[in-house]
C-alpha positions as CSV (number, residue, x, y, z in Angstrom):
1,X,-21.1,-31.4,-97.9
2,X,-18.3,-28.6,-98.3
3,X,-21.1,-26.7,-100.1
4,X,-23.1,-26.9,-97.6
5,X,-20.7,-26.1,-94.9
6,X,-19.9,-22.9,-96.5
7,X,-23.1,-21.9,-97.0
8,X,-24.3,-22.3,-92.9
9,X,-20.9,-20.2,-91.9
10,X,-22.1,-17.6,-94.8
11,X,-26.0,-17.8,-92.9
12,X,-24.5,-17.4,-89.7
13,X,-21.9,-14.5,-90.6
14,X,-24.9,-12.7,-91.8
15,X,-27.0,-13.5,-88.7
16,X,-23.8,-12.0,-86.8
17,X,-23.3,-8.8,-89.0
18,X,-27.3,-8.0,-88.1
19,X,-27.1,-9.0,-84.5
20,X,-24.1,-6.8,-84.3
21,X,-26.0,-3.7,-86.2
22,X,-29.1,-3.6,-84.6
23,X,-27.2,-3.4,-81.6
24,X,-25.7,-0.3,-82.6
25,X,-28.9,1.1,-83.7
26,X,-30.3,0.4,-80.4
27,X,-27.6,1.9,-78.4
28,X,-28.3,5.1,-80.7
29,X,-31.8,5.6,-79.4
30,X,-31.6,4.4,-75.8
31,X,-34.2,5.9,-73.6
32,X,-35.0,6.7,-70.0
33,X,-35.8,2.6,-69.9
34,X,-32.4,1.6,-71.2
35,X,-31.7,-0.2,-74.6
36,X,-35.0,-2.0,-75.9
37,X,-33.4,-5.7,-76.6
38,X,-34.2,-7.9,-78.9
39,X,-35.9,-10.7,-78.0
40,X,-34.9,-14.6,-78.2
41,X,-35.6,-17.7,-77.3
42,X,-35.0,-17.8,-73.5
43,X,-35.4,-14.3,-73.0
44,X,-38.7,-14.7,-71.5
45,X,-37.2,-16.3,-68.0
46,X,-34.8,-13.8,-67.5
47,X,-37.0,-11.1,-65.3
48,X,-35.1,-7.8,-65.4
49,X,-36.3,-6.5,-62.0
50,X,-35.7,-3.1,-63.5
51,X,-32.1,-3.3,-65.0
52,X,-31.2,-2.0,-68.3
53,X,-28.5,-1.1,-70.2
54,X,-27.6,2.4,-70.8
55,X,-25.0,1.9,-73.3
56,X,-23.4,-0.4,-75.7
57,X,-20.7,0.6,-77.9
58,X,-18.0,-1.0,-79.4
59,X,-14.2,-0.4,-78.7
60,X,-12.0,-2.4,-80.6
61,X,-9.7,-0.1,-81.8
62,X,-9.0,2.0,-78.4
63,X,-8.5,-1.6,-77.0
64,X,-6.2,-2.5,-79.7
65,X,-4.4,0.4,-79.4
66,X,-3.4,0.4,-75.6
67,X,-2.3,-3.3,-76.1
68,X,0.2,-2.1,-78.8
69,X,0.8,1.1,-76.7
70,X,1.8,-1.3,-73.3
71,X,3.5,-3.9,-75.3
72,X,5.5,-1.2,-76.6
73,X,6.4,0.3,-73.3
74,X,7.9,-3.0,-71.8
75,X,10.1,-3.4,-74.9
76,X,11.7,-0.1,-74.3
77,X,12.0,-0.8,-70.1
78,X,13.4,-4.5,-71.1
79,X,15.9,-2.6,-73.4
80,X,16.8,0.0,-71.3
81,X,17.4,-2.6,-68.1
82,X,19.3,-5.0,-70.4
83,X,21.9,-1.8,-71.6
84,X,22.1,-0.6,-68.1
85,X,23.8,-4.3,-67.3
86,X,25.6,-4.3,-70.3
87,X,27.3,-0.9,-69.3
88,X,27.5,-1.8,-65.7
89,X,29.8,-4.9,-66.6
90,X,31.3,-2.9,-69.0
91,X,32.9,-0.4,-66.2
92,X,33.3,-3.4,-63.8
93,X,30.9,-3.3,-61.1
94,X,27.9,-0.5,-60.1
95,X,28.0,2.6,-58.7
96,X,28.4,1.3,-55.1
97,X,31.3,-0.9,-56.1
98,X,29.6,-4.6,-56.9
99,X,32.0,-6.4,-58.9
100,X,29.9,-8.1,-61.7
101,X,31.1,-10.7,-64.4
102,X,32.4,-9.1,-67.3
103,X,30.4,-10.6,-70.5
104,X,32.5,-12.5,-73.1
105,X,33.3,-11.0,-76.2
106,X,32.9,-13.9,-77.9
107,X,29.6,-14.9,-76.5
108,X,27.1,-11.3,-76.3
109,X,24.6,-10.9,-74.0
110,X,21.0,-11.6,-75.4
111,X,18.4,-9.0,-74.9
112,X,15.5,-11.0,-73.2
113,X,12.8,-9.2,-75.7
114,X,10.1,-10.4,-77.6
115,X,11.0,-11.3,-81.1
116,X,8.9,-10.2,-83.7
117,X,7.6,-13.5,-84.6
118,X,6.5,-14.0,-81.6
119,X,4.3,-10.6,-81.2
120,X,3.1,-11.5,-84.2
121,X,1.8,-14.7,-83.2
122,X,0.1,-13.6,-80.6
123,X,-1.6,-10.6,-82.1
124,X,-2.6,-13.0,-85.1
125,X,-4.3,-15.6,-81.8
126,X,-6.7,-12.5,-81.5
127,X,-6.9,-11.6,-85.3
128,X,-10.7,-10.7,-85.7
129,X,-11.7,-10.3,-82.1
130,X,-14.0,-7.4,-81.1
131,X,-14.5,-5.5,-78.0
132,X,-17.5,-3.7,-76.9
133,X,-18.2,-2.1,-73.6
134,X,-21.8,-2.1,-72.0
135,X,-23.5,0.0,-69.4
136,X,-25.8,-2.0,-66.7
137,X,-28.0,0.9,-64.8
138,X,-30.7,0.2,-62.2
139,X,-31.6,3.0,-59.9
140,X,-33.1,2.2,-56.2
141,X,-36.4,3.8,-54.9
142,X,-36.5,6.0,-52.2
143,X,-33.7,8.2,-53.4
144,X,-31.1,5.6,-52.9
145,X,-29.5,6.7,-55.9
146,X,-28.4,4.1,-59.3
147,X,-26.1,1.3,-59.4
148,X,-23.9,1.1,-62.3
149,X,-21.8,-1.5,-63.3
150,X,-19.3,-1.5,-66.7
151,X,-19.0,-4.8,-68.9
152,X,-16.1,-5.1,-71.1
153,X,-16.8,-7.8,-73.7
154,X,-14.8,-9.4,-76.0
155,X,-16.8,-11.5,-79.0
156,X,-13.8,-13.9,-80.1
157,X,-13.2,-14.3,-84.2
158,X,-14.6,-18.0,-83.6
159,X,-17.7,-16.4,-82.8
160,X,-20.4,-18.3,-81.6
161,X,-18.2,-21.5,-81.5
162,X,-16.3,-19.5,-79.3
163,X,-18.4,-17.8,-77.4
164,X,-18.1,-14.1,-75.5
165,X,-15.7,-13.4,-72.6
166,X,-17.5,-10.6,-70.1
167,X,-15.8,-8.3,-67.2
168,X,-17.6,-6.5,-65.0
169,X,-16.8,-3.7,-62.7
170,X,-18.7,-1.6,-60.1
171,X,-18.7,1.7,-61.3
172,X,-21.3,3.9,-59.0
173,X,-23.0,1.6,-55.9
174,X,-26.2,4.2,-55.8
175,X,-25.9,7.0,-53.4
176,X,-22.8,6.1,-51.6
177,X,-19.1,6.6,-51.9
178,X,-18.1,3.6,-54.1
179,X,-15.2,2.7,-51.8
180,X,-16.5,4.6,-48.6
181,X,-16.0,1.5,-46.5
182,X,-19.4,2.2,-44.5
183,X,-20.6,-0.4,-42.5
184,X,-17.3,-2.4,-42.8
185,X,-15.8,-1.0,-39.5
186,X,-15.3,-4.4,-38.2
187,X,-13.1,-5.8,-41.1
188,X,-9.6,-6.6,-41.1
189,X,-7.8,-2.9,-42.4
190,X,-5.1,-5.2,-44.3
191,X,-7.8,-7.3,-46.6
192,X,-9.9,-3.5,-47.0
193,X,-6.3,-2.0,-48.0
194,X,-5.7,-4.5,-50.7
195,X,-9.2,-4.9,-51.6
196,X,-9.0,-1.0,-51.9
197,X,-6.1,-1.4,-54.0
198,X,-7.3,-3.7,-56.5
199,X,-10.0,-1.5,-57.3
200,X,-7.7,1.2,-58.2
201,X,-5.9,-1.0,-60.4
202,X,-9.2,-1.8,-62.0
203,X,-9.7,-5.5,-60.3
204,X,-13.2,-6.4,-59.2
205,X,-12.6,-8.5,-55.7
206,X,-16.7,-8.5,-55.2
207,X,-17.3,-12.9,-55.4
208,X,-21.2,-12.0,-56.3
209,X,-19.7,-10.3,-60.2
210,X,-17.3,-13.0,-60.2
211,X,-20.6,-15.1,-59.5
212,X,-22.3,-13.1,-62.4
213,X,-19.3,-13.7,-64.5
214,X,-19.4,-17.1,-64.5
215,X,-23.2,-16.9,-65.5
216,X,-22.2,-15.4,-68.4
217,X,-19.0,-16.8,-69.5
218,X,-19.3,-20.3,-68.5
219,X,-23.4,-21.4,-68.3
220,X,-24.9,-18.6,-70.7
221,X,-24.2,-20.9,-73.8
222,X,-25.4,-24.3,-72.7
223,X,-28.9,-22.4,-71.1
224,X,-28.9,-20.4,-74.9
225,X,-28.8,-23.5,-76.3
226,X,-31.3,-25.7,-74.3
227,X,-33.8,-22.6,-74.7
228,X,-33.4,-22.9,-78.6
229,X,-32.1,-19.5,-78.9
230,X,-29.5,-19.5,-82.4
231,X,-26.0,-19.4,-82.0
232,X,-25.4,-16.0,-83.7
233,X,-27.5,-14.5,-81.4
234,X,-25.7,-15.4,-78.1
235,X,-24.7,-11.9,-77.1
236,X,-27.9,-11.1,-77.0
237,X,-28.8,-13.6,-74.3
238,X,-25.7,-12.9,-72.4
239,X,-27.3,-8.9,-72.1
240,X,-30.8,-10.6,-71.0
241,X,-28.6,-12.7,-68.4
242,X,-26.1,-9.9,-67.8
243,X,-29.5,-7.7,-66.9
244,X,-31.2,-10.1,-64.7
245,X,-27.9,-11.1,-62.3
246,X,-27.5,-7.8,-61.8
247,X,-30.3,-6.3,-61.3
248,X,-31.1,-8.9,-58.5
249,X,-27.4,-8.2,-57.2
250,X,-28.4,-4.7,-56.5
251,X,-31.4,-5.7,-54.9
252,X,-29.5,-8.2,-52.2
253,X,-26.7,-5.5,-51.9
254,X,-29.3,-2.9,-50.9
255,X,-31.4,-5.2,-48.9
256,X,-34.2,-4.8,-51.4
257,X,-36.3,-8.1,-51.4
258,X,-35.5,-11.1,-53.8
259,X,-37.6,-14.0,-55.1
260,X,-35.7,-17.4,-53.8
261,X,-36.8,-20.9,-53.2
262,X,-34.7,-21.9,-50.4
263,X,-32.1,-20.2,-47.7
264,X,-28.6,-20.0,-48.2
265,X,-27.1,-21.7,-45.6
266,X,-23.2,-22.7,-44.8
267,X,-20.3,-21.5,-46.6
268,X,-21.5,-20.8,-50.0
269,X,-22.7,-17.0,-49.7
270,X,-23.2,-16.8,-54.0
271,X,-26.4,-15.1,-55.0
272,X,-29.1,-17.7,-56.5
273,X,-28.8,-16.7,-60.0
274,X,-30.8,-19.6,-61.3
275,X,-34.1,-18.9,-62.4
276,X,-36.9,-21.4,-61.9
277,X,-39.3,-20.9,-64.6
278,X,-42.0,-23.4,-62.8
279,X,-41.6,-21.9,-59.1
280,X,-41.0,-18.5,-60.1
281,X,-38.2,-18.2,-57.8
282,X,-34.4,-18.2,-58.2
283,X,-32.1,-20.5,-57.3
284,X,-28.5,-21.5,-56.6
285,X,-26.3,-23.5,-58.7
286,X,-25.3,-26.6,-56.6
């Protein structure tokens, strides 16, 4: 039984290793039609109404490295604001006068900073992770210019138990001003401020990728799985699903006409992502 164990995680770790490479060879070559992908099980029912991706590379260590880079930073602001109180109760009181409660000698004041063991706990809970960063691209006729949309994807070291984690952000919304505001002269200035603002700080506040998100991160493996498509090769179905919801995104956001089986009616404004294999039509997840 243990023999056997070992040998399926050995199978599927090689499955993974070729998944990953062809990838990259793929990403290499990509043409005017975007990255060719493979093909799996599933695959089939995913229409691409034109989307591709445009790139794929992977970019573990520059992720890595601006985690240690920020965890770094706060250390030195938490030590610097923890000697700055230390020295202020020290002389007595701040600069304006505040008296402040002088710190026993006995009893020293503990720096509120990560210990050691504890950063090293929680780089060791994403020990073997890997990051990657895709390109979505579909470009509009009538010289309405290409949408482009970044996915930042991390593959967890339990890969395919555990399965991917996507992010997506609008990058370039075809010819106009990506936060030009057109058509939006009737929206509260406060909610287009802090929608505004979340952008700059890299946020996506658009509910239709947060739609697409959850296609990916939290229905992707159960649809892999009732399609037959292998567990090792789930990344490649989230790209065939990541393609399809956004492509037809596009389309919606730039009136272009879309496939459905039924109106949306009510409250519930989220794109019908589902695609009906039988009717040839999408639908929306109830």
């Amino acid at each position: 039984m243990l023999v056997s164990l070992l040998r399926q995680r050995v199978s599927v770790s090689y499955q993974v290793k070729g998944m990953l490479s062809e990838l990259h060879n793929l990403s290499q070559t990509v043409r005017a039609q975007g990255m060719s992908l493979p093909s799996v099980a599933g695959s089939q029912d995913l229409p691409s109404y034109n989307g591709m991706v445009t790139g794929w590379t992977e970019v573990t260590k520059e992720v890595l490295a601006a985690q240690a880079a920020s965890e770094g930073a706060e250390d030195d602001m938490m030590i610097d604001r923890e000697m700055e109180r230390e020295l202020r109760a020290v002389d007595g009181g701040d600069e304006e006068g505040e008296v402040l409660s002088k710190v026993e000698p006995t009893e020293p004041a503990t720096k509120n900073v990560i210990h050691a063991t504890q950063k090293h706990a929680a780089q060791m809970a994403r020990k073997g992770h890997r990051f990657f960063r895709a390109t979505l691209s579909k470009t509009l006729p009538a010289a309405a210019g290409t949408w482009l949309v970044q996915a930042d994807v991390e593959m967890p070291g339990g890969y395919p138990k555990a399965p991917p984690v996507w992010s997506l952000k609008v990058v370039q919304r075809g010819s106009s001003k990506l936060n030009s505001g057109a058509g939006l002269s009737d929206a509260d200035p406060i909610a287009l401020a802090a929608a505004a603002a979340a952008r700059q700080r890299g946020e996506e506040t658009n509910t239709q990728l947060k739609s697409i998100e959850d296609e990916l991160n939290y229905y992707a493996s159960s649809q892999a799985a009732a399609h037959g498509c292998p567990g090792a090769k789930l990344l490649v179905y989230q790209l065939w699903v990541a393609v399809h919801c956004f492509a037809m995104y596009v389309d919606t956001e730039s009136g272009q006409s879309v496939p459905t089986s039924r109106e949306h009616r009510g409250r519930d404004r989220r794109l019908p992502f589902l695609w009906n294999v039988q009717t040839k039509s999408q639908e929306q997840r109830t």
